[in-house]
C-alpha positions as CSV (number, residue, x, y, z in Angstrom):
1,X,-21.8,-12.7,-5.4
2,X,-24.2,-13.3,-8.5
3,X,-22.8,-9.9,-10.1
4,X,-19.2,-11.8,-11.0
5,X,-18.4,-14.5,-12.7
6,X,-15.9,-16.4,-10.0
7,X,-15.4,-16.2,-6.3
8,X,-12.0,-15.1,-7.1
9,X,-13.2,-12.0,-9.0
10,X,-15.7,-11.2,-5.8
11,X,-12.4,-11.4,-3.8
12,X,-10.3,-9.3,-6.3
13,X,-13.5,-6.1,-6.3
14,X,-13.4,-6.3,-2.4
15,X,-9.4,-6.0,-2.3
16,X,-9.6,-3.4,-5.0
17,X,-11.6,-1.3,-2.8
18,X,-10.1,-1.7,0.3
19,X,-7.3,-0.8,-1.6
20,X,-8.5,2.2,-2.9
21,X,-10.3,3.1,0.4
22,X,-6.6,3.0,2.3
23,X,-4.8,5.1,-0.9
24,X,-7.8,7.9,-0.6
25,X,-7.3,8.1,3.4
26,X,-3.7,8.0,3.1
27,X,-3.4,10.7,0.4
28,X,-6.0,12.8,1.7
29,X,-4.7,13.2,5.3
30,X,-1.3,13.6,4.4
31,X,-1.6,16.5,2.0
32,X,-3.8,17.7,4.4
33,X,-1.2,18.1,6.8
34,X,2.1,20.1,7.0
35,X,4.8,19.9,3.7
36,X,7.2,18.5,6.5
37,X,8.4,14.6,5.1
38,X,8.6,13.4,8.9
39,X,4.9,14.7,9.6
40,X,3.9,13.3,6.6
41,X,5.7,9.9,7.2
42,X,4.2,9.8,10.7
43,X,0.4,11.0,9.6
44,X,0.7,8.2,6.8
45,X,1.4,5.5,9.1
46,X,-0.8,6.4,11.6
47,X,-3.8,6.5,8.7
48,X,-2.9,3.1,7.9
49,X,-3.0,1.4,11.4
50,X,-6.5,3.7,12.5
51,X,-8.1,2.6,8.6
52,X,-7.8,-1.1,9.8
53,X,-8.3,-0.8,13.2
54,X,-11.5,1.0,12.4
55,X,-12.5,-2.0,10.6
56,X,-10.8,-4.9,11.2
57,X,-11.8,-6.7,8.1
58,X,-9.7,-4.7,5.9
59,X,-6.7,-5.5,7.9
60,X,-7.6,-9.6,6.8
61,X,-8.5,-9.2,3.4
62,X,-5.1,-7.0,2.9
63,X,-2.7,-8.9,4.8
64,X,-4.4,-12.5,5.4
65,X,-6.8,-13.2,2.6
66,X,-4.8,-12.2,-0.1
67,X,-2.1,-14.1,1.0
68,X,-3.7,-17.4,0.8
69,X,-5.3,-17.0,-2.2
70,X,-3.5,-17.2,-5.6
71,X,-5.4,-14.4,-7.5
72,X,-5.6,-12.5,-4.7
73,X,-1.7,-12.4,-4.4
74,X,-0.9,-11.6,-7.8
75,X,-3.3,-8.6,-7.4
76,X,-1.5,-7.9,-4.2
77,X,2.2,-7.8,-6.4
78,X,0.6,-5.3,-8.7
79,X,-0.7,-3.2,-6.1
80,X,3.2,-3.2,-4.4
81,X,4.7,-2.3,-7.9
82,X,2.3,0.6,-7.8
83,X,2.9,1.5,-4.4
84,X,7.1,1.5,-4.3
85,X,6.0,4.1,-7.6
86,X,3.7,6.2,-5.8
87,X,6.7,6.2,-3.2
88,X,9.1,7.0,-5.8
89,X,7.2,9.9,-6.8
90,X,8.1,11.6,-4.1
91,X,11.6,11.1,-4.0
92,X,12.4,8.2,-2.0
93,X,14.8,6.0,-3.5
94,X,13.4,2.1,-3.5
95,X,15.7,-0.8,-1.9
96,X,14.7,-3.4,-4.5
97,X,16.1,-1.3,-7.5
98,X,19.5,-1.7,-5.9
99,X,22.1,-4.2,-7.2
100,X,24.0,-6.6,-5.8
101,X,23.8,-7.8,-1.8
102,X,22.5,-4.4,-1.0
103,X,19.1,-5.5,-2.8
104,X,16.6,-4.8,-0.8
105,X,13.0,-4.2,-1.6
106,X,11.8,-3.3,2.6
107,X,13.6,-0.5,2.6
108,X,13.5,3.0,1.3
109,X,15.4,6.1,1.2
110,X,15.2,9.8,1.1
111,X,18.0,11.8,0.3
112,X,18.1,15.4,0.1
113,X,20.6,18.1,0.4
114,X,23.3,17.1,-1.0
């Protein structure tokens, strides 16, 4: 705690790194796996849920800390922004982009074939 200069930057290093922690696992096991999206969709959620139940502290400081915490949730917006890109990347097509009632940024979208 001595190392930074706030509690709230503590907090922000220790959701950085769970951050990053989730991103490596998620990344590494699906490119690890088959080039098949659903495969890839599946391995990627079942990375997420085994990373926090493997430690239920990340599953807190992701979804519960950060919440309550004003730093901690602007930091959690950037890391969304980043993640709806990384998603992007690979072709899905982001609900929130859309106009009009059919905003909607929980959903995405991958189209292909046509």
């Amino acid at each position: 705690y001595e190392s930074f200069e706030s509690l709230d930057d503590l907090l922000v290093a220790v959701y950085d790194r769970v951050v990053d922690g989730l991103t490596e696992a998620v990344t590494g096991a699906v490119f690890a796996g088959p080039p098949d999206l659903r495969a890839q969709m599946r391995t990627a959620i079942e990375t997420i849920l085994d990373f926090i139940e493997e430690d239920p502290r990340r599953g807190r400081i992701l979804y519960q800390v950060a919440l309550g915490n004003e730093t901690l949730n602007r930091r959690r917006l950037e890391t969304g922004r980043r993640l709806v890109e990384l998603i992007e990347s690979f072709g899905f097509l982001w609900g929130g982009r859309w106009a009009g009632r059919g905003k909607d940024p929980m959903h995405f979208q991958y189209c292909s074939g046509y």
